[in-house]
VOGU-3710 file (C-alpha; in Angstrom, 3 decimals, decimal comma):
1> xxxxxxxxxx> 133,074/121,517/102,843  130,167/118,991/102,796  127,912/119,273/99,655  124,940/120,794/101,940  127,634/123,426/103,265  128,239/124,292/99,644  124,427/124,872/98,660  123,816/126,642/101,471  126,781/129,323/100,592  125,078/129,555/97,134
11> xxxxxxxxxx> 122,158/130,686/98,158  121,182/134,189/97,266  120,795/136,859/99,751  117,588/136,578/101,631  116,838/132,961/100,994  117,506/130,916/104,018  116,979/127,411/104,551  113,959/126,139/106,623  113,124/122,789/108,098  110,382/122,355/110,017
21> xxxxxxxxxx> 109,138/119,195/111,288  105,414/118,247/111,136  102,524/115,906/111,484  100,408/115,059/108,041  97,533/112,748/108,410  97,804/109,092/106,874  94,964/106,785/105,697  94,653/105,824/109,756  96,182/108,499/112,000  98,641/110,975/111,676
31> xxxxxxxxxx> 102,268/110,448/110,412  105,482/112,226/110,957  106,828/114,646/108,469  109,549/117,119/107,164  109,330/120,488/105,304  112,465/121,969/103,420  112,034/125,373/102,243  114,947/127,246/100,714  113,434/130,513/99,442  112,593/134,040/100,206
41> xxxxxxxxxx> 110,964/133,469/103,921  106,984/133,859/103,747  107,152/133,312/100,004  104,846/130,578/98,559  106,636/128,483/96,238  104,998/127,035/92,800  106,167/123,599/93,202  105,745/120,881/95,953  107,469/117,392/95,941  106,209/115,000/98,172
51> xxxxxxxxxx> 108,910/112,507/99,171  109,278/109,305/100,694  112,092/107,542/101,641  113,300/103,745/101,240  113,593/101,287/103,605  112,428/98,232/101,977  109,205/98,836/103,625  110,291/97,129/106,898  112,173/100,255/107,976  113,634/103,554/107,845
61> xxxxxxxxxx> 112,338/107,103/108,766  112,274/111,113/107,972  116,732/111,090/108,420  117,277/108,677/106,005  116,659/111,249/103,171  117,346/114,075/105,285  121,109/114,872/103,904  119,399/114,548/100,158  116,574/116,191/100,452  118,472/119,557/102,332
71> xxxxxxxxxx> 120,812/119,152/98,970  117,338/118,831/96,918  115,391/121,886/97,828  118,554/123,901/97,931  119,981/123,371/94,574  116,709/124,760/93,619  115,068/126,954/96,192  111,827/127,151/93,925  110,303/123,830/95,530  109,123/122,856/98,888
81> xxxxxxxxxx> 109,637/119,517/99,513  107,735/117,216/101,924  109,116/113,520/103,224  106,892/111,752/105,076  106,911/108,674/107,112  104,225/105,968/106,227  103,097/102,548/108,343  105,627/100,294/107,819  105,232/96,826/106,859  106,243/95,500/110,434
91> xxxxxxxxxx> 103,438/97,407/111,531  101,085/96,597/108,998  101,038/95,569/105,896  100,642/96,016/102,184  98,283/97,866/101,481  98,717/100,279/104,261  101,857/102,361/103,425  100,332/102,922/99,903  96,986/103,984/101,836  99,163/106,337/104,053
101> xxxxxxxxxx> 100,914/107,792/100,893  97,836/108,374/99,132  96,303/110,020/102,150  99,597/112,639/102,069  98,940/113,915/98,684  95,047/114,832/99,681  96,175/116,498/103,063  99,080/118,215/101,130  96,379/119,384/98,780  94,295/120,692/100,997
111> xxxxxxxxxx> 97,056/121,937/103,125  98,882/124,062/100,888  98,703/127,289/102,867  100,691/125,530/106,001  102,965/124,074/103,574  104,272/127,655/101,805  102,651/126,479/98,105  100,518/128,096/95,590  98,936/124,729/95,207  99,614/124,944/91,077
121> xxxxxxxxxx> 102,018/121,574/90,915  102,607/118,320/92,850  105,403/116,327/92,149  105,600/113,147/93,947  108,962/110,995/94,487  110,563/108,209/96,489  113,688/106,411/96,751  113,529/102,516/96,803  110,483/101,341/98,059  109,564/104,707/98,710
131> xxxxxxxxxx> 109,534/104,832/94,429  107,350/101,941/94,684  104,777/104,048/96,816  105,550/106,997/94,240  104,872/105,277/91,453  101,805/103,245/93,264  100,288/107,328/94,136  100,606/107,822/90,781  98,150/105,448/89,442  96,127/105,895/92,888
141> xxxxxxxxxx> 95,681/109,476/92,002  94,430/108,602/88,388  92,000/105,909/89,478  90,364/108,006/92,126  89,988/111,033/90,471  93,224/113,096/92,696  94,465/115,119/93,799  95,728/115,784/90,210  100,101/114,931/89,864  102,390/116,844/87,596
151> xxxxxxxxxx> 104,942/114,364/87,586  106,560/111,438/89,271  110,339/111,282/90,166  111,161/107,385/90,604  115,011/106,735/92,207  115,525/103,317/92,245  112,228/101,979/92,499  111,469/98,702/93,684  108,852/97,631/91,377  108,396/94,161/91,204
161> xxxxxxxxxx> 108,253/91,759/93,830  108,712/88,782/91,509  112,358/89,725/91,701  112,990/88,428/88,175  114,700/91,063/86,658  118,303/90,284/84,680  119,841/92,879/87,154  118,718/91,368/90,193  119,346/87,776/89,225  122,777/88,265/87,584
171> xxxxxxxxxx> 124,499/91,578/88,722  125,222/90,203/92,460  128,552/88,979/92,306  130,008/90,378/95,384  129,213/90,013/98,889  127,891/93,570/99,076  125,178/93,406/96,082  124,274/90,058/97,249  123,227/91,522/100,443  121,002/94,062/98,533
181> xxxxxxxxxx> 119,327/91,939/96,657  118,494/89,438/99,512  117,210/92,496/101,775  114,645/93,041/98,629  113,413/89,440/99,322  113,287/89,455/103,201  111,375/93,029/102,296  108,539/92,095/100,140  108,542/89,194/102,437  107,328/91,222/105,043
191> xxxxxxxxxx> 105,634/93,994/102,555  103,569/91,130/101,128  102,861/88,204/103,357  99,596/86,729/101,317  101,011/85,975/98,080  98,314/86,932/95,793  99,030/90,834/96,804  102,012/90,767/94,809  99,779/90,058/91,597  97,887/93,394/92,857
201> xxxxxxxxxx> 99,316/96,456/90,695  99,589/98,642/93,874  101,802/96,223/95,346  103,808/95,261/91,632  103,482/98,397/89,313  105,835/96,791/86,701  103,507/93,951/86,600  100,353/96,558/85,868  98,710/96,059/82,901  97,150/99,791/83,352
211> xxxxxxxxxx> 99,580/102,611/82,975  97,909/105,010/80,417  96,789/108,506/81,877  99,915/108,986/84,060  101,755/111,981/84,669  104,831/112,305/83,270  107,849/110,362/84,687  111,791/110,930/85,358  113,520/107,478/86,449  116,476/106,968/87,648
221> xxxxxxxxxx> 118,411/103,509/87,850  122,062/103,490/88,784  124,483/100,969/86,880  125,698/98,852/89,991  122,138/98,407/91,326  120,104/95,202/91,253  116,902/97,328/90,628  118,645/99,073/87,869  116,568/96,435/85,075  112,972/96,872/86,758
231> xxxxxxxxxx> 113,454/100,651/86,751  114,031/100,869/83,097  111,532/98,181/82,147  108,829/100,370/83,950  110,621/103,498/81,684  109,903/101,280/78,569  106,230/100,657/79,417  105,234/103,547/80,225  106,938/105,130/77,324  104,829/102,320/75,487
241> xxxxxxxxxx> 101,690/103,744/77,087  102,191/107,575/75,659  103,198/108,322/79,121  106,183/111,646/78,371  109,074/109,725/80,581  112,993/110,133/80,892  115,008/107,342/82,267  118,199/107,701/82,916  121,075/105,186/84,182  123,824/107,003/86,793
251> xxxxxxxxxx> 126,801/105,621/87,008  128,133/103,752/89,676  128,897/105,821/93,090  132,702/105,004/94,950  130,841/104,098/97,607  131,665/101,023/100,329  128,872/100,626/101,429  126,069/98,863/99,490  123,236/100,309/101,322  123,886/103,890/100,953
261> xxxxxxxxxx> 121,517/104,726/97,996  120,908/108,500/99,136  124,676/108,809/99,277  124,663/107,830/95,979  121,351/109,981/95,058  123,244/112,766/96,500  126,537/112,558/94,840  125,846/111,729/91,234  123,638/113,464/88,830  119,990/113,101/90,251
271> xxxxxxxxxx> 119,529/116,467/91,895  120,536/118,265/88,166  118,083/115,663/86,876  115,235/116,331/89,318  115,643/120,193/88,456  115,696/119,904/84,992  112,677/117,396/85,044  110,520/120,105/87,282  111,406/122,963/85,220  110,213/121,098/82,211
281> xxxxxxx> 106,917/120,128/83,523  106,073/123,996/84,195  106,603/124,590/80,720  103,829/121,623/79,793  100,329/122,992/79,070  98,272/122,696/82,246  95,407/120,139/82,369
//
């Protein structure tokens, strides 16, 4: 039995999962995007995590995720989570999938009727670069005043450009993590064509020198990944800013094929993590 067969038989009677695929609008035009509801049909859920997936920037779409986030809103039917695509880098560049993923939050804000939430807590998350854009929303949400974030859920973010991290230098040693780490260069190659963007701290959060006033953060690195240094840096400075965060380091997946972060997302401890990180933040005094 596959690990979405298994939540699905847990459910409780009268919950059913849902997903329904939809259009948000981005900073330009509108973008493609998934809803995953697990609850009582017609009820209106508390919590809403807006997702987006990896890719390096250059690639990837809505099914990339779509096995982790069916295992996501069913191993806790009390969120509705929405992926969304953004404008990859191929398309355009920086800063335009940060634009589009800034744009999400406001129409998931405003559309919180359509999306089966009370409109009382956003969470926003991302695998990979999709982290990056998490993490970027984050401080995009604080500088411009919304909409307002009760927490960020960061699974191996790519976070600094620079590549100059002790993981990402000296952890490839086989032919497989090599691979990762160069597809991380040939990525912000094409994320961030004129150098000086990668200076910018929507582009290079670890590199920001302004992380006070962010909601609180759950990141998770994994002990065979290049990004596994960056990802706890970022923990460390934002801890250093007052900012409430829990990083945690998974262990390595049995997996064979380097690539497969959701797999890995999926099969080790990040959806107990996620839950646990949610429930908390309900129990923090509202703003």
């Amino acid at each position: 039995m596959s690990q979405v067969s298994a939540l699905v038989a847990e459910l409780a009677p009268g919950q059913a999962l849902k997903i329904r695929d939809i259009q948000v609008q981005g900073a330009q035009e509108p973008l493609a995007a998934r809803l995953y509801t697990a609850g009582v049909p017609g009820a209106r859920q508390s919590s809403l995590i807006v997702f987006f997936h990896g890719g390096g920037f250059v690639d990837g779409d809505l099914d990339e995720s779509d096995d982790f986030l069916r295992c996501l809103v069913l191993s806790n039917p009390d969120h509705v989570v929405l992926a969304s695509n953004y404008t990859l880098a191929k398309v355009r560049p920086f800063p335009a999938a940060v634009e589009d993923a800034h744009a999400v939050l406001l129409w998931a804000k405003k559309n919180k009727t359509k999306l089966g939430w009370t409109g009382k807590q956003m969470v926003v998350s991302g695998i990979e670069a999709g982290a990056n854009l998490a993490a970027v929303c984050a401080m995009m949400s604080r500088d411009r005043g919304g909409p307002p974030l009760a927490g960020q859920v960061l699974i191996m973010p790519m976070l600094d450009p620079g590549l100059s991290s002790c993981s990402m230098r000296a952890l490839p040693t086989c032919p497989e993590l090599v691979e990762v780490a160069d597809k991380c260069a040939a990525a912000y190659r094409g994320y961030l064509p004129n150098a000086a963007d990668r200076a910018h701290p929507y582009a290079s959060p670890l590199q920001s020198s302004r992380l006070k006033n962010l909601p609180p953060a759950l990141i998770l690195s994994s002990e065979d990944d290049p990004l596994r240094d960056e990802a706890e840096q970022y923990g460390s400075k934002l801890i250093a800013c007052g900012i409430k965060t829990t990083v945690r380091r998974m262990p390595a997946a049995p997996l064979n094929e380097a690539g497969a972060r959701n797999e890995c997302a999926c099969r080790v401890h990040v959806l107990g993590e996620i839950a646990s990180f949610v429930a908390g933040l309900g129990q923090e005094p509202e703003s």
